[in-house]
C-alpha positions in Angstrom: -137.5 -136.4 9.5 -135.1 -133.8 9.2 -136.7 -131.9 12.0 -137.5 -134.7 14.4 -133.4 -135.3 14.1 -132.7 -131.9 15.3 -133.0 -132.3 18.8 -130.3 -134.9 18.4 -126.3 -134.2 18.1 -126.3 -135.4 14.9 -125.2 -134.6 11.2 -127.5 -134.8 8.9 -126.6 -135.7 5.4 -129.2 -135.4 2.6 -129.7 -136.8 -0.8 -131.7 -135.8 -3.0 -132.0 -134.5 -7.1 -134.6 -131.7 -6.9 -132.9 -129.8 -4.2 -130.5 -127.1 -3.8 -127.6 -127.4 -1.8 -128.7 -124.1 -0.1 -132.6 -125.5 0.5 -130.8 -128.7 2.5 -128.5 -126.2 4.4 -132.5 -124.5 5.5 -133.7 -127.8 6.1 -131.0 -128.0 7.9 -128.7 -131.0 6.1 -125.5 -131.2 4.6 -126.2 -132.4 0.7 -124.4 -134.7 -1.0 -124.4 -137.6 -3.5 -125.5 -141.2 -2.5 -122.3 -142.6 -3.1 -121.0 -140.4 -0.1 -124.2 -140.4 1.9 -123.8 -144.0 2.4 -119.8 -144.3 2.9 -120.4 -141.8 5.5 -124.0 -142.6 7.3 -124.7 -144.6 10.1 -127.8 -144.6 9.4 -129.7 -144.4 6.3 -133.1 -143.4 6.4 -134.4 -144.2 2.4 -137.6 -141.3 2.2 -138.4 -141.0 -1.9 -140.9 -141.7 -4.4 -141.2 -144.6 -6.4 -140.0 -143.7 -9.8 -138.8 -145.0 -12.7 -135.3 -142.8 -11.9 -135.6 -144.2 -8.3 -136.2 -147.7 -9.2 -134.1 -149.9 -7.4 -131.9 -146.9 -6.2 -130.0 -148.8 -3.7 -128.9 -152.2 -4.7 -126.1 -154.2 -5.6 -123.9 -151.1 -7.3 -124.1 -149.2 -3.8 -125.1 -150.9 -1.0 -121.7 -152.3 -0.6 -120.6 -148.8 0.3 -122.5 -148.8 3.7 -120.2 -148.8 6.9 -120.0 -151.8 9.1 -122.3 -151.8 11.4 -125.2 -149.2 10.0 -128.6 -149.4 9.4 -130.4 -149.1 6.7 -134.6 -148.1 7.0 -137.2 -147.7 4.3 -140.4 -146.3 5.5 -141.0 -145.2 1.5 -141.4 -148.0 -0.9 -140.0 -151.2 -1.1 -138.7 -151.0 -4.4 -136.0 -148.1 -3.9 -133.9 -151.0 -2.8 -133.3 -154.0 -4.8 -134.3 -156.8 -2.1 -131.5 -159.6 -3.4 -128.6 -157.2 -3.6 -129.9 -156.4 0.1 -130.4 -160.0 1.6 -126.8 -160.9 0.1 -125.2 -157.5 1.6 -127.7 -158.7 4.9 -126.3 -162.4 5.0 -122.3 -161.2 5.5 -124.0 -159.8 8.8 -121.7 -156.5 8.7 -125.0 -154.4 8.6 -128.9 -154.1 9.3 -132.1 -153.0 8.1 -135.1 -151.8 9.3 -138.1 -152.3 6.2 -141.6 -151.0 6.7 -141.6 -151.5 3.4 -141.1 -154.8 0.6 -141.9 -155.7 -2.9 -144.0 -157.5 -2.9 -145.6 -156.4 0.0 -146.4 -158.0 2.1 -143.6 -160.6 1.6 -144.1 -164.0 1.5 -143.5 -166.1 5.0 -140.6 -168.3 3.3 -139.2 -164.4 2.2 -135.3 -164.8 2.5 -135.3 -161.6 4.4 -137.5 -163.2 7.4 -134.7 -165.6 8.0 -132.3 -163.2 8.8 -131.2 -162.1 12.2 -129.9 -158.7 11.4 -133.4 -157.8 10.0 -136.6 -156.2 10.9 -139.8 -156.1 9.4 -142.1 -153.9 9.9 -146.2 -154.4 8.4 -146.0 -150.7 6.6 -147.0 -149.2 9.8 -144.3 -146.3 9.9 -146.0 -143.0 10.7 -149.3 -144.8 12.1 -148.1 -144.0 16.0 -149.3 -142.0 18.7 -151.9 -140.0 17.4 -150.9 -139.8 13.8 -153.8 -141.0 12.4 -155.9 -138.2 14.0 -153.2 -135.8 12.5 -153.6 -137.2 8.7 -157.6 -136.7 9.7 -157.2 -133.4 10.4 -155.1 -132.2 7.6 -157.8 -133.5 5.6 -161.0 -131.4 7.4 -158.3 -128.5 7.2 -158.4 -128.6 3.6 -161.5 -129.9 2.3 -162.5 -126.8 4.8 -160.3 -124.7 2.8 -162.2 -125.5 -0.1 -165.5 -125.1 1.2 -164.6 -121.8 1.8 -163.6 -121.2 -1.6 -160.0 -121.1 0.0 -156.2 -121.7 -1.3 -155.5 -124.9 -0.4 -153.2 -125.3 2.9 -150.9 -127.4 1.5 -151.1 -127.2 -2.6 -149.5 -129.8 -4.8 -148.1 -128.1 -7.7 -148.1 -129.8 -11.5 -144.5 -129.6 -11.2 -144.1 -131.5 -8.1 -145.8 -134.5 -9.1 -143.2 -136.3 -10.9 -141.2 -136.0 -7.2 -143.8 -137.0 -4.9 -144.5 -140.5 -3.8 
């Protein structure tokens, strides 16, 4: 996401645990803490894993941090945010949200999040355009190819990186 935002005249503020200020400065991000990322953002784009740490990360102790007027999208999981503290933060009508993603998913049709003007859902779809199903398909031939060939994997997942990836 970081890259596709390039092109734009944009800052881009990151936040995230495992990295460096100095690897979000080569991925091209400013790093800082949540608290600041969403005083600041007009736009918060929610990519993380699902985990216990992660758990309801955004919710009724932050989200009332958010500028008027932003936007909030999760493409990741639907249980980064807390969904309550969202639909009461949603209901004042001072910001919006963009979800791909619920929990449950999908949510039920009397959901208090379908009611709401200011809202936009999404059947988990993010990533699934233009031709980005052929993409995943190759990346997968790419590697199974790779080991075939007795190869390195192209793109390895390390033992330490599990606990970060969703």
């Amino acid at each position: 996401m970081l890259r596709l935002l390039q092109q734009f005249e944009v800052n881009r503020l990151l936040y995230d645990p495992t990295l460096s200020g100095e690897e979000a400065t080569k991925l091209g991000a400013t790093k800082v803490e949540l608290t600041e990322l969403l005083r600041r953002s007009d736009a918060v784009l929610v990519h993380a894993p699902l985990l216990p740490e992660t758990h309801h990360m955004l919710g009724q102790h932050n989200l009332h941090l958010l500028k008027d007027g932003a936007i909030i999208i999760n493409t990741a999981r639907g249980a980064l945010i807390d969904e309550e503290a969202l639909y009461d933060e949603l209901k004042t009508g001072r910001i919006l949200a963009c979800l791909d993603v619920t929990d449950p998913e999908p949510p039920s049709p009397d959901h208090p999040l379908r009611s709401l003007p200011n809202v936009i859902l999404t059947p988990h779809i993010a990533g699934v355009v233009n031709n980005g199903l052929y993409r995943l398909g190759g990346y997968v031939l790419a590697e199974a190819q790779q080991f075939i060939n007795k190869q390195e994997p192209l793109n390895p997942v390390r033992r330490e990186q599990l606990q970060y990836l969703a």
